[in-house]
C-alpha positions in Angstrom: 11.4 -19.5 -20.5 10.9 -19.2 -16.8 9.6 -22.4 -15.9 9.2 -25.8 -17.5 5.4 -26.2 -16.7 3.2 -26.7 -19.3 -0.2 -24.8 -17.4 0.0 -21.1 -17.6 1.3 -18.6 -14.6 0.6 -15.5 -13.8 3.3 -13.3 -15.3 4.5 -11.6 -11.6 5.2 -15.0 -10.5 6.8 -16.0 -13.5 9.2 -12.7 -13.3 9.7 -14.2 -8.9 9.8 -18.1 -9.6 13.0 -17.1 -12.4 14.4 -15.1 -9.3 14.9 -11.7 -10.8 12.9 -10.3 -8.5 10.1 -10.8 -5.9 6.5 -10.8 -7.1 5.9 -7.3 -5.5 9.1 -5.8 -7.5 7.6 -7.6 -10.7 4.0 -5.6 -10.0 6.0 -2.6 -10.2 8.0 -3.5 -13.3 5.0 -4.0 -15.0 3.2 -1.0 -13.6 5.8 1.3 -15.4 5.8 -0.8 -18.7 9.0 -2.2 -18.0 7.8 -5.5 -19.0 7.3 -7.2 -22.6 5.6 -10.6 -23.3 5.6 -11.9 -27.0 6.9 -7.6 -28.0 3.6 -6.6 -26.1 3.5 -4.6 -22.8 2.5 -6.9 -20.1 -0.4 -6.5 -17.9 -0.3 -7.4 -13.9 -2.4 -10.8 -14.0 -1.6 -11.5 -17.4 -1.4 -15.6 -17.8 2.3 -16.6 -19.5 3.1 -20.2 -21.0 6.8 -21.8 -20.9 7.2 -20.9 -24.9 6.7 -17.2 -24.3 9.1 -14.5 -24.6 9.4 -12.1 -21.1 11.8 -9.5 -21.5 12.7 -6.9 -18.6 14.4 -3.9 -19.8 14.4 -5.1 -23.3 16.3 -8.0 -21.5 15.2 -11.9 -22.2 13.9 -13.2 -18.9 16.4 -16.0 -18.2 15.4 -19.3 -16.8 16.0 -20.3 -13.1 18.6 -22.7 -12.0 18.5 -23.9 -8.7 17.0 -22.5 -5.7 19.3 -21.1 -3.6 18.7 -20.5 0.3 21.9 -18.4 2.8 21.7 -17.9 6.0 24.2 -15.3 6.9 25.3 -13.8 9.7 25.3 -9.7 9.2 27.8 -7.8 11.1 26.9 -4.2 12.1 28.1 -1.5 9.5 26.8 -3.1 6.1 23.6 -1.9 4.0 21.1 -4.6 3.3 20.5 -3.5 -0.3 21.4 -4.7 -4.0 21.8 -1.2 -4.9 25.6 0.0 -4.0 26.5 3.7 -2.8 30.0 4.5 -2.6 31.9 3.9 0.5 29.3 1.9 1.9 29.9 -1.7 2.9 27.2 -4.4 1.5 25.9 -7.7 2.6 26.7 -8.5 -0.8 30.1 -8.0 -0.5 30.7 -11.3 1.6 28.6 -13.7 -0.5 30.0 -13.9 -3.8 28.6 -17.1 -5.6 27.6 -15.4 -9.2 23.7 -15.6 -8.6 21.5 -12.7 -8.7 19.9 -12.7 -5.0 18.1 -10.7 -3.0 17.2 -9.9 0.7 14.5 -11.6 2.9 14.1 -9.6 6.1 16.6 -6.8 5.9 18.3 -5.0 9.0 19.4 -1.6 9.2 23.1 -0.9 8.8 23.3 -0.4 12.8 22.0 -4.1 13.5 23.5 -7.1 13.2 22.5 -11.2 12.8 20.4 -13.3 10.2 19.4 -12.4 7.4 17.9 -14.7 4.5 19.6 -14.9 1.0 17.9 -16.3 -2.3 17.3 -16.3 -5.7 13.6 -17.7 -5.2 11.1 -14.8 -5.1 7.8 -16.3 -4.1 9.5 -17.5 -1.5 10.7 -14.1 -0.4 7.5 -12.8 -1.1 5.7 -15.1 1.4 8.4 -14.6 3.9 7.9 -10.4 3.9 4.4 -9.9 3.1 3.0 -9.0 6.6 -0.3 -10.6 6.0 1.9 -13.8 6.3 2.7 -12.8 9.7 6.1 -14.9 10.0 7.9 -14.5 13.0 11.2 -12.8 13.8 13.1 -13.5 17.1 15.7 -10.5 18.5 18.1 -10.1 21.3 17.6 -6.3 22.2 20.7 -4.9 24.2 19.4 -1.4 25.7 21.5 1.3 27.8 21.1 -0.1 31.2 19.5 2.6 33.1 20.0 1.8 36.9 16.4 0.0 38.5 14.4 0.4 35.1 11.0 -0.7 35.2 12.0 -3.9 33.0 8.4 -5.5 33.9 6.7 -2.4 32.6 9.0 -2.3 29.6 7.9 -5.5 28.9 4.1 -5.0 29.2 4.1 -2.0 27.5 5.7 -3.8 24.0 3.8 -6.6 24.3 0.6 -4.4 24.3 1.6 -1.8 22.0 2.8 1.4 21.7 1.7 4.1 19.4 4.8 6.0 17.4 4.0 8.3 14.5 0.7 7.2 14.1 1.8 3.6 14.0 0.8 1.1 16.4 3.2 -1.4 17.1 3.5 -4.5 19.1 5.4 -7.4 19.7 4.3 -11.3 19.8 6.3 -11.7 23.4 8.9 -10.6 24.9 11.4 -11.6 27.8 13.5 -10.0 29.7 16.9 -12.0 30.3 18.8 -9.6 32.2 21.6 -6.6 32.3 19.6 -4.5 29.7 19.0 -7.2 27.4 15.4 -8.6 25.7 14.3 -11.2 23.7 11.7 -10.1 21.7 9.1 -12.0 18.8 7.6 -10.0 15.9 5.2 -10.7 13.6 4.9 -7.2 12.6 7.6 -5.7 10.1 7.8 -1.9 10.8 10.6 0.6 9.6 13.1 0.3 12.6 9.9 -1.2 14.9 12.5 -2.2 17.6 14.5 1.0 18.1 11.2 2.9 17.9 9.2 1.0 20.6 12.3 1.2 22.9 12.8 4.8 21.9 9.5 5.7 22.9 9.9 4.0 26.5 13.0 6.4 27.2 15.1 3.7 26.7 18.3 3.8 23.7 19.1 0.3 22.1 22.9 -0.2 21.9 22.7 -3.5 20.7 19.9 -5.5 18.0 21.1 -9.1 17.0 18.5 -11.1 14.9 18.4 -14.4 16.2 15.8 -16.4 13.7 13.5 -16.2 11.1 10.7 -18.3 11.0 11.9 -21.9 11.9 15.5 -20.3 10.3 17.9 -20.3 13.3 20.9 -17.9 13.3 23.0 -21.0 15.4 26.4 -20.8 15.3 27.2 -18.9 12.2 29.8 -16.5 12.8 29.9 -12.9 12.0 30.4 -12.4 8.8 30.0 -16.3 7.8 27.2 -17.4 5.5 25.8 -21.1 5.3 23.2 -22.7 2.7 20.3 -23.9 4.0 17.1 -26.2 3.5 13.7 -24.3 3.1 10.8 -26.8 4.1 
């Protein structure tokens, strides 16, 4: 089965802790009856035991090996997805390691930096899920517009700005100089960055991902991936 524990689990964890998928992705499994335990459809909340049968798909839930943690370096131009459309280049494409993983903290195809590989779906699940609040750094290259109010950029992010009826903010930000920011996020918006900067007047030419929680891009190189220790 999923896990070698003798108490029972909920079954969405059971679906995350084998690594399939996270625990929001097993909710939705479920919710379309994509989920069996025992030949029976599964119910969200549903208690499982290590000699039950889980199928996905009409597939046997497989156990989980090791955890697996990669920090990798994503260069601009490739989807953060596991679904593949042709002629697109994927994050998935420079870690080959024969494990089923999926994304913690995905960029948009325009950005570049860290993002967070695994196989270990409560952890992912924690990591995303904004009532968690974990924080993101950036480096935010915008075009330099001659004597910009950097002071008032910076004030106005770290208050909040209202964009299609969202309201979003950032945890601090600093300016460093020739366009660029460093910005913290505990937020996790659709493209929250390029919005915010957008609605300021000002264009982003440049979003590098620095760290993710205590999750340090360092010296990776573009492209590069490293395993890594999760406390």
């Amino acid at each position: 089965m999923v896990n070698k524990l003798t108490d029972r689990i909920r079954i969405q964890k059971a679906i995350a802790d084998s690594g399939y998928c996270s625990r929001r992705k097993a909710e939705e499994l479920i919710h379309i009856g994509a989920v069996t335990i025992n030949g029976e459809l599964a119910e969200i909340g549903q208690s499982v035991q290590q000699q039950d049968e889980i199928k996905i798909h009409g597939e046997k839930l497989k156990s989980q090996g090791k955890k697996i943690y990669i920090a990798l370096n994503k260069p601009v131009g490739y989807t953060c997805t596991n679904r593949y459309f042709k002629g697109e280049k994927n994050i998935f494409d420079l870690v080959d390691i024969g494990e089923r993983l999926f994304v913690v903290g995905r960029l948009d195809k325009n950005s570049r930096g860290l993002v967070i590989l695994t196989n270990d779906g409560d952890y992912a699940q924690k990591t995303t899920h904004p009532r968690y609040e974990h924080e993101k750094v950036y480096v935010v290259t915008v075009q330099d517009k001659k004597g910009f109010d950097y002071k008032g950029v910076t004030k106005s992010i770290t208050n909040g700005i209202t964009d299609d009826e969202d309201f979003l903010i950032a945890k601090k930000v600093t300016y460093l100089g020739d366009g660029k920011f460093r910005v913290s996020l505990t937020q996790g918006k659709k493209r929250q960055l390029r919005r915010m900067f957008a609605a300021l007047g000002l264009r982003v030419v440049d979003l590098e991902r620095i760290q993710i929680n205590d999750i340090k891009l360092g010296d990776i190189k573009e492209g590069d991936w490293q395993t890594i220790k999760i406390k």
